[in-house]
C-alpha positions, 0 to 999 in steps of 0.5 A, spaced: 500 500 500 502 506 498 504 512 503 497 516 499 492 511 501 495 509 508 493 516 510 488 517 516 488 525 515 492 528 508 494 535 506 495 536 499 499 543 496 496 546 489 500 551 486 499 556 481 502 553 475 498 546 475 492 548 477 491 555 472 493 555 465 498 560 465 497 563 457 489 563 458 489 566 466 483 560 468 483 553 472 483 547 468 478 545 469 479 538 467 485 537 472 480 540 478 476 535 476 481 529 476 482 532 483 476 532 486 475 525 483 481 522 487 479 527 493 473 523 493 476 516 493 480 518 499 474 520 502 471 513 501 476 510 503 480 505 499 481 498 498 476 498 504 480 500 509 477 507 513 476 514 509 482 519 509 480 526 511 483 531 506 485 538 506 487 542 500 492 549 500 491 552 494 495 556 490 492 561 483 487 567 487 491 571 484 492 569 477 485 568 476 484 575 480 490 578 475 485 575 469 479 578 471 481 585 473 485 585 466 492 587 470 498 588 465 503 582 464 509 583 469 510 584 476 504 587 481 504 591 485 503 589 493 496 593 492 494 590 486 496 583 488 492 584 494 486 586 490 488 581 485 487 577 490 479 578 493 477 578 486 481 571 484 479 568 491 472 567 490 472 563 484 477 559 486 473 557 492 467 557 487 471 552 483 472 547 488 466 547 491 463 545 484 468 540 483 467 537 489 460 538 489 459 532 484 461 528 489 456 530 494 462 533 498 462 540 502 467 545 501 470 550 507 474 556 505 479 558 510 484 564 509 490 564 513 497 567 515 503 564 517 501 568 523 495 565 525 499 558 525 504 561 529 501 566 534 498 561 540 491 564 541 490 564 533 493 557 531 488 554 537 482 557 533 485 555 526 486 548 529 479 547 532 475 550 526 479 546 520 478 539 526 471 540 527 470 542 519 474 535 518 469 531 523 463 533 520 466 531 513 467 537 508 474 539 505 478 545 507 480 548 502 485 553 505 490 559 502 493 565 505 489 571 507 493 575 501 488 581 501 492 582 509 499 579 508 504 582 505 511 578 505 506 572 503 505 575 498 511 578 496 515 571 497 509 567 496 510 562 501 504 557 500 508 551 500 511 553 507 503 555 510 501 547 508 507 544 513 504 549 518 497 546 516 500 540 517 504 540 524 497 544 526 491 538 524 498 533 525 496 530 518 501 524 517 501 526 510 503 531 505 503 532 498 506 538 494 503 538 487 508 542 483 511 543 477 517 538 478 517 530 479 521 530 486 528 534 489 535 533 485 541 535 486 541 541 481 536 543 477 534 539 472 532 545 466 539 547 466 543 541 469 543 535 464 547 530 470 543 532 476 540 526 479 533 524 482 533 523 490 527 519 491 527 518 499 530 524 505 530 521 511 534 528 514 535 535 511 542 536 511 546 543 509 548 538 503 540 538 501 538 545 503 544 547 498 540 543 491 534 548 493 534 552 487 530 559 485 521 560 483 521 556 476 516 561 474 512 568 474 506 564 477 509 560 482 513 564 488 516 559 490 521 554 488 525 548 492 528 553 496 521 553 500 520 546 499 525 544 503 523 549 509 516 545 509 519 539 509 524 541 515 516 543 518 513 537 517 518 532 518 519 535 525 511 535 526 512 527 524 509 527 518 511 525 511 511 529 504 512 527 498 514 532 492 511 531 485 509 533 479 502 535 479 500 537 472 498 532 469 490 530 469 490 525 475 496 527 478 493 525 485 490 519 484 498 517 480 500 518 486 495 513 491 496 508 485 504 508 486 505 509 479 508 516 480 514 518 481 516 523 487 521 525 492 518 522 500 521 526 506 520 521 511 520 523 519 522 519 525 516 520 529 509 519 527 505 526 527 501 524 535 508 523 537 512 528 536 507 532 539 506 529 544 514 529 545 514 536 544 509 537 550 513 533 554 519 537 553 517 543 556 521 546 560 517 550 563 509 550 564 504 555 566 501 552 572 498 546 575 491 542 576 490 537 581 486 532 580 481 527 584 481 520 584 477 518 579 481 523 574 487 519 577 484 511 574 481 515 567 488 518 566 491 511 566 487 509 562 489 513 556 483 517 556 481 525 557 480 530 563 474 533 564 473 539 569 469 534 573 476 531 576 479 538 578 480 540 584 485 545 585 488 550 581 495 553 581 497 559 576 495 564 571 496 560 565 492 561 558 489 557 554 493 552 550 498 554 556 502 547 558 500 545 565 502 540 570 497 535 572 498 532 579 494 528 584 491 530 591 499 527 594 502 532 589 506 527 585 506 529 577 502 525 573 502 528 567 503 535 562 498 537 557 495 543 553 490 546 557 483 548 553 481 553 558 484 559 561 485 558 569 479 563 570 475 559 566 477 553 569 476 555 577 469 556 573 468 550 571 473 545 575 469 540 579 463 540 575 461 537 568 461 538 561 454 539 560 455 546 565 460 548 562 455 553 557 451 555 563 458 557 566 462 560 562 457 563 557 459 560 551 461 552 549 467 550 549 470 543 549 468 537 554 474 536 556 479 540 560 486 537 557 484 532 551 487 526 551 491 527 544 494 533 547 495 530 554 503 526 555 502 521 562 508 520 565 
């Protein structure tokens, strides 16, 4: 079984260059639906195993923006890429929610920037909405907010967001859709004896070095941000394969393994290495004690809801790491809290169901979430 089809939560990349038809300005329409088709089998699942979530982060809001507002050829200016932008976006989104519509699946558009995955508060709100999107069954489909963004635009740096949204959802797999088959040791256009590198198990100062420059006016990127994404995912413990994306049905090339494709190949598994990183922090926000019955639940391997607390120590925020102890003081545990500790003084000793009537809005059930929560 390939990688593709193995995947429980999937993350595929679009770039501008396979996705628009660069001398008319306007989707390929057949490759859209090629892709929605493969999307969909995934969903299903294959060979009967259990569907795969996917998410798509997609490239071309601008190029198609360019197009629709007659933009003259040659370098944009901030302004008119972000006005580009706010026109481009809404048939992109349009487009995949008819491409995939055929298969009776949900589209949700999310904008994002580097920043709301790397600002605490913001990549908490990114993480639940795109997990609960997932839960419900729709696909993201998600792209820089370039109508805000200023050095994403100017870089262009959608490989790297897709990482991000990877390490943020710990999808076990990602796939960069571009106009090249894999990483090489040159640049295969212009470097007639440089060689196909099909597996990268670490990146090394000798692999940063064979990332090269954009390849074309479409496209920002190039493998220079490729690597950087790779660096991202790999250390979430999740695998990315770089391939060649723009022949019709370059998806479902890659879920049969016929395709071929450079993988990056991490050590841990995407819950781990999170898990690992939890464990590793060298300083936490606060503590939560814990009664008895949290104590058995916990071991158990399952998720401490506020009826189980007992005290609270510390001003933490949510997303804060905290401590969690028994009523004798010995650390039982370390995880990412879902509360502020104002609202978790509200809210400990009492169940779930009160939460709402509590704090006024409804948050999660759970206090620390087992995904997030390391026992010692």
């Amino acid at each position: 079984m390939t990688p593709l089809a193995s995947s429980k939560r999937l993350v595929v990349k679009i770039g501008s260059s396979i996705l628009v038809d660069e001398a008319k300005g306007e989707i390929r329409r057949d490759w859209l639906n090629a892709l929605a088709d493969d999307v969909a089998r995934l969903h299903k699942g294959i060979d009967g195993r259990g569907g795969c979530e996917v998410v798509l982060v997609s490239s071309g809001a601008i190029r198609l923006g360019r197009t629709h507002l007659k933009l003259a050829v040659g370098t944009l200016k901030l302004e008119e890429s972000q006005a580009a932008a706010a026109t481009g976006q809404i048939q992109l989104a349009h487009a995949y929610q008819a491409a995939l519509a055929r298969h009776g699946i949900t589209v949700a558009q999310v904008l994002l920037t580097l920043d709301d995955s790397e600002e605490r508060r913001r990549y908490l709100n990114a993480r639940q909405t795109m997990a609960t999107l997932l839960g419900l069954g729709a696909v993201p489909v998600i792209n820089e907010n370039d109508t805000v963004a200023t050095d994403e635009i100017r870089f262009g740096d959608n490989d790297r967001l897709g990482a991000r949204v990877a390490e943020m959802i710990s999808a076990d797999t990602l796939v960069l859709l571009s106009d090249i088959d894999g990483l090489y040791t040159g640049d295969p256009r212009s470097d007639a004896s440089a060689k196909f590198i099909p597996e990268i198990r670490e990146i090394t100062p000798e692999i940063e070095a064979m990332g090269g420059s954009a390849a074309s006016e479409m496209s920002n990127g190039g493998m220079v941000t490729k690597l950087m994404a790779g660096r991202i995912a790999m250390a979430a413990g999740c695998r990315m394969a770089i391939a060649d994306g723009r022949a019709v049905g370059a998806l479902g090339a890659l879920i049969e393994g016929t395709a071929r494709c450079s993988w990056f190949l991490p050590e841990a598994s995407p819950l781990s290495a999170r898990k690992k990183w939890i464990k590793g922090s060298l300083k936490t926000a606060g503590s939560l004690t814990v009664d008895d019955g949290a104590v058995k639940a916990l071991s158990a391997g399952k998720s401490l809801l506020p009826a189980g607390v007992t005290e609270i120590e510390g001003e933490f925020k949510r997303g804060d790491v905290v401590d969690v102890k028994d009523r004798a003081g010995r650390l039982l545990a370390r995880g990412l809290v879902a509360y502020a500790a104002d609202d978790a003084r509200r809210i400990a000793g009492r169940k779930s169901a009160e939460i709402e009537r509590l704090l006024g809005f409804r948050g999660r059930d759970e206090i620390v979430h087992r995904d997030d929560l390391v026992v010692e």
